[in-house]
N, C-alpha and C positions, 0 to 999 in steps of 0.2 A: 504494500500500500504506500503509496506516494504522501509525503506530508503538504497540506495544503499551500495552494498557494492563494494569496489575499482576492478577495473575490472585488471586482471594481465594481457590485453593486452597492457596498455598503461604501455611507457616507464618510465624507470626513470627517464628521463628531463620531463615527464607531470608531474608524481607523486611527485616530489619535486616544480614544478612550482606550485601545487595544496595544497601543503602542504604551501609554500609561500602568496599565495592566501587566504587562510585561518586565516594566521598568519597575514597581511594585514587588514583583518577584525577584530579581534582582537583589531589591534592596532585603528581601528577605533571607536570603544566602549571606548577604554585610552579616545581617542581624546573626546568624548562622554560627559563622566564623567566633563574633564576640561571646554568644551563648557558649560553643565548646569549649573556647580557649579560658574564659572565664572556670568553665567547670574543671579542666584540664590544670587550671593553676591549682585550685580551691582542693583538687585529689591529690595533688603530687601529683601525675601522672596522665599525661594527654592520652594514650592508649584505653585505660580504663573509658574519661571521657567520651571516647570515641564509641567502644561498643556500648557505653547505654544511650548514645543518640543513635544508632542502629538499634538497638533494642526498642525503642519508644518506637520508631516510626515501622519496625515493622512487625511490632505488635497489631498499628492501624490496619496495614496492609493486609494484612492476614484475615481481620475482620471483614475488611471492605471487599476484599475475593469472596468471602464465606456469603457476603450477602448478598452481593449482586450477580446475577446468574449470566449476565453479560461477560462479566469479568471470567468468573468460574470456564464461562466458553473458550475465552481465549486462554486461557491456560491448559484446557484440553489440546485447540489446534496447536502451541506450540509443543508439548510433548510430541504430538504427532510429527509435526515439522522435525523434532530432533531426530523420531524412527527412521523416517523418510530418507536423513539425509540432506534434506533441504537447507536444516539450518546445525550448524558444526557445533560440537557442545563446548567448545572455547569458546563461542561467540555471545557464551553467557554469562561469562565473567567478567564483564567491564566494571560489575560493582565492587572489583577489586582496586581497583583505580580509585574510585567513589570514597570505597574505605580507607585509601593511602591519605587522602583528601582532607576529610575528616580527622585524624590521626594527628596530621600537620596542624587541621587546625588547634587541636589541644595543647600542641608542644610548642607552637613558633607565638601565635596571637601572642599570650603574653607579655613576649618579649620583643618582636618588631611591631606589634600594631594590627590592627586590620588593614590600614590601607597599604601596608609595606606588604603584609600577606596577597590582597586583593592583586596586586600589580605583578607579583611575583607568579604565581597563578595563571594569570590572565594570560603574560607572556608567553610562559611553557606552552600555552594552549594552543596561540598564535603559532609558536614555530613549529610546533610538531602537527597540525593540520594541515601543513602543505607536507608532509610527505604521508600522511595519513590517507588524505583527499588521492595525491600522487597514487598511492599504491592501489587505488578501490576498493578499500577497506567497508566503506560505507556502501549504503542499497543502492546511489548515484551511482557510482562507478567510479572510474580512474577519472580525475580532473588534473588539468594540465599545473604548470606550476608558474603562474603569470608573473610580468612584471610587480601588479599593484599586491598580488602576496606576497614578494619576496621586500618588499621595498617595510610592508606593513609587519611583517619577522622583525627587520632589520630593528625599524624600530619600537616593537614590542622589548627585545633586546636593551636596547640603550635605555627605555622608561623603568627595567628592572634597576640599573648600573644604578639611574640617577635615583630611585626612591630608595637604593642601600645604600648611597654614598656617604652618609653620618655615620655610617659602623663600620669606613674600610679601614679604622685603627682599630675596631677591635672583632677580632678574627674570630671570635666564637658567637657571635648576632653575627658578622658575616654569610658563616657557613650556616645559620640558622635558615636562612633566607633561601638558599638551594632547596632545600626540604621542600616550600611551596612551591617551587618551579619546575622543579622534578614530578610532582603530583600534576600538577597541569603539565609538562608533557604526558600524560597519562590523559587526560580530559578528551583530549582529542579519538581515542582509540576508543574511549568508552564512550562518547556519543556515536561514533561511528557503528560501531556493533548493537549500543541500543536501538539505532536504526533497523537493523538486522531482526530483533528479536522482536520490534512492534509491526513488523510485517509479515513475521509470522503470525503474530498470535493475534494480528487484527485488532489491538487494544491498547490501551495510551497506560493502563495501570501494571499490567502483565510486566512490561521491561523494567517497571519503580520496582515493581516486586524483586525478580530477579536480583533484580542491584545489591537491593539491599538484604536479601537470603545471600548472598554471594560474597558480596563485603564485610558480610555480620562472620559468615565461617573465615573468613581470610583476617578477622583481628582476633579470633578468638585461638587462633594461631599466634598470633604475635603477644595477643596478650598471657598465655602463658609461657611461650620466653621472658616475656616482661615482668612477670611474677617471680620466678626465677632467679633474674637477674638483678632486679630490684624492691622484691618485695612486695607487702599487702600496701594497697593507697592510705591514705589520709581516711578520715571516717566521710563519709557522705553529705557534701551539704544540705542547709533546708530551703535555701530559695528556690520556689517550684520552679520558677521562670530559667533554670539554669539544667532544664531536662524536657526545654522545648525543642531541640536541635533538630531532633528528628522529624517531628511535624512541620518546624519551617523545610525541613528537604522537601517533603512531599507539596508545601501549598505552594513552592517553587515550580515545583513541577503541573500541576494543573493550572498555575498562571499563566502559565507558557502556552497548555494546551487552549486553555480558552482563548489568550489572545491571537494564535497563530491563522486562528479563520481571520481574526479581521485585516492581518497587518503582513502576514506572510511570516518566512521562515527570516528573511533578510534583516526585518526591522526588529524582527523579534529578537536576536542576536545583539543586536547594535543596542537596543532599548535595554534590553537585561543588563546588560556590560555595564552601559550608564547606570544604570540602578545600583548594583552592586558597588562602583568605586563612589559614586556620589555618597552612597549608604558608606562605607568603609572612611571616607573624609569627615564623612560628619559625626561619628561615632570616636573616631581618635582627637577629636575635636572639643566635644562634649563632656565625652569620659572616655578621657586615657588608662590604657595602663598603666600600670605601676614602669616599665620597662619601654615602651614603645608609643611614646605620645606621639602629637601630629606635627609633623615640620613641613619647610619647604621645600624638602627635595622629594617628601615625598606627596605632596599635591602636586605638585608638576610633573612625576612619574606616574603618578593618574591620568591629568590631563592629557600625555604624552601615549599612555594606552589607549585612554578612548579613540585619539588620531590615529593609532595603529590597527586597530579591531575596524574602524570604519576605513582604510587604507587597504586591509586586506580583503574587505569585503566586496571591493569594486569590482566589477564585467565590463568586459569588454563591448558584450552585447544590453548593456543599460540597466537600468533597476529594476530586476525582475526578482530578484530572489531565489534561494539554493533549492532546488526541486531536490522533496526526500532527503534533503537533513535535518534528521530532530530535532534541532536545533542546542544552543548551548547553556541549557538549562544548568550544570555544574550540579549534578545528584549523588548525593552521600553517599 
């Protein structure tokens, strides 16, 4: 199944309410980010953090298949896609990614910030999408590898350089900062595949699920090396608001689905982005970390991504938008 492209019957009060809607979502991934890393300081341990916002949201998940008989459908057709053949059973683990994601967000937020996380991120995402796109990883197929992507890499690249440039004296937030960009090169393979798995199973919930059954086994891995190696966490805080992580993944993700009828795959993309670093400036803004308040290198390595996410986003054949990519929703 092809992901929508924006229908020119709806107005421009939808098409900008859908572009809104997106950008909404977006900022719910910011919000995201400060939930884990906040919970991830408060445990000792961003790992721990990490699997109970997987646990929370796919507690929901679990439920909302059980109920709706739609969904349940589409979890039948992919099982069957997998007998088939059709669809490879690697191509269900991008929620591995999802959970590296997550993970970072526990252990970096603290200490660089959201918006130093946000841009670090963002980037990986940008450069490894053109060899992602390249290979036909995605239901689209092989995409060339154009000027305005490689130019929009380039500088997704230097808006990381400049939002870590206040910590190149000190080498341990330096390397903090790879953690998030390393995760987003991962972002790019895991939309690409969840592309994959929503066209098997005909269903926008069936690849959340996925994700997150698949990310949840792959930290419960890590997290008992992490046990191991470091021990029981801190005891548990009580601000409930610090065990929403998981629920902002998912209402990311149907932001996305709802606005994509109105706006397409293209705006949807651009709009989230916006969301997210706007969401991530205003939050290091308001309430810093302890570690990682707002500066101005790193508002300008924001600014500097948004110009790259919309740089790489350009066609040659005009603004149409990416047929059949699920766009970049960023799911835990």
């Amino acid at each position: 199944m092809q992901t929508e492209l924006p229908d020119t019957r709806h107005t421009a009060t939808q098409r900008v309410a859908g572009a809104v809607l997106a950008a909404v979502g977006g900022l719910g991934l910011a919000v995201q980010g400060r939930v884990n890393g906040q919970l991830g300081h408060l445990l000792g341990d961003g790992i721990v953090a990490a699997v109970i916002s997987f646990v929370t949201g796919l507690v929901v998940l679990v439920v909302w298949v059980a109920v709706l008989p739609s969904t349940r459908r589409g979890v039948v057709r992919l099982v069957r896609g997998l007998r088939a053949g059709r669809l490879r059973w690697w191509e269900c683990f991008g929620g591995v990614c999802g959970g590296f994601v997550v993970a970072s967000q526990g252990i970096t937020v603290p200490v660089l910030g959201v918006a130093v996380f946000t841009v670090a991120v963002v980037g990986g995402m940008v450069v490894s999408s053109l060899f992602v796109d390249r290979a036909g990883i995605g239901p689209a197929g092989p995409q060339p590898i154009t000027g305005p992507r490689v130019a929009g890499a380039v500088l997704a690249v230097a808006a990381v350089g400049l939002a870590v440039s206040p910590r190149l004296g000190d080498p341990s937030g330096l390397w903090l900062a790879v953690l998030p960009a390393l995760a987003g090169l991962g972002l790019a393979w895991q939309v690409a595949v969840n592309g994959l798995v929503r066209r098997e199973s005909d269903n926008v919930i069936v690849p959340t699920l996925v994700n997150f059954a698949t990310g949840f086994a792959a930290l419960l891995v890590a997290l008992a090396v992490d046990l191991v190696l470091r021990g029981r966490p801190a005891a548990p805080p009580t601000q409930w608001w610090l065990y929403l992580g998981g629920l902002l993944g998912i209402v990311a993700v149907v932001t996305a689905v709802v606005a994509v009828r109105l706006v397409g795959v293209l705006l949807l993309g651009l709009a989230s982005v916006a969301g997210q670093l706007v969401g991530a400036v205003v939050l290091d803004a308001v309430a810093p970390t302890a570690g990682g308040g707002l500066t101005v290198q790193g508002v300008a390595g924001a600014a500097v991504t948004m110009m790259a996410v919309g740089v790489a986003a350009l066609r040659l054949e005009g603004w149409r938008g990416d047929r059949d990519h699920p766009g970049r929703q960023g799911d835990p």
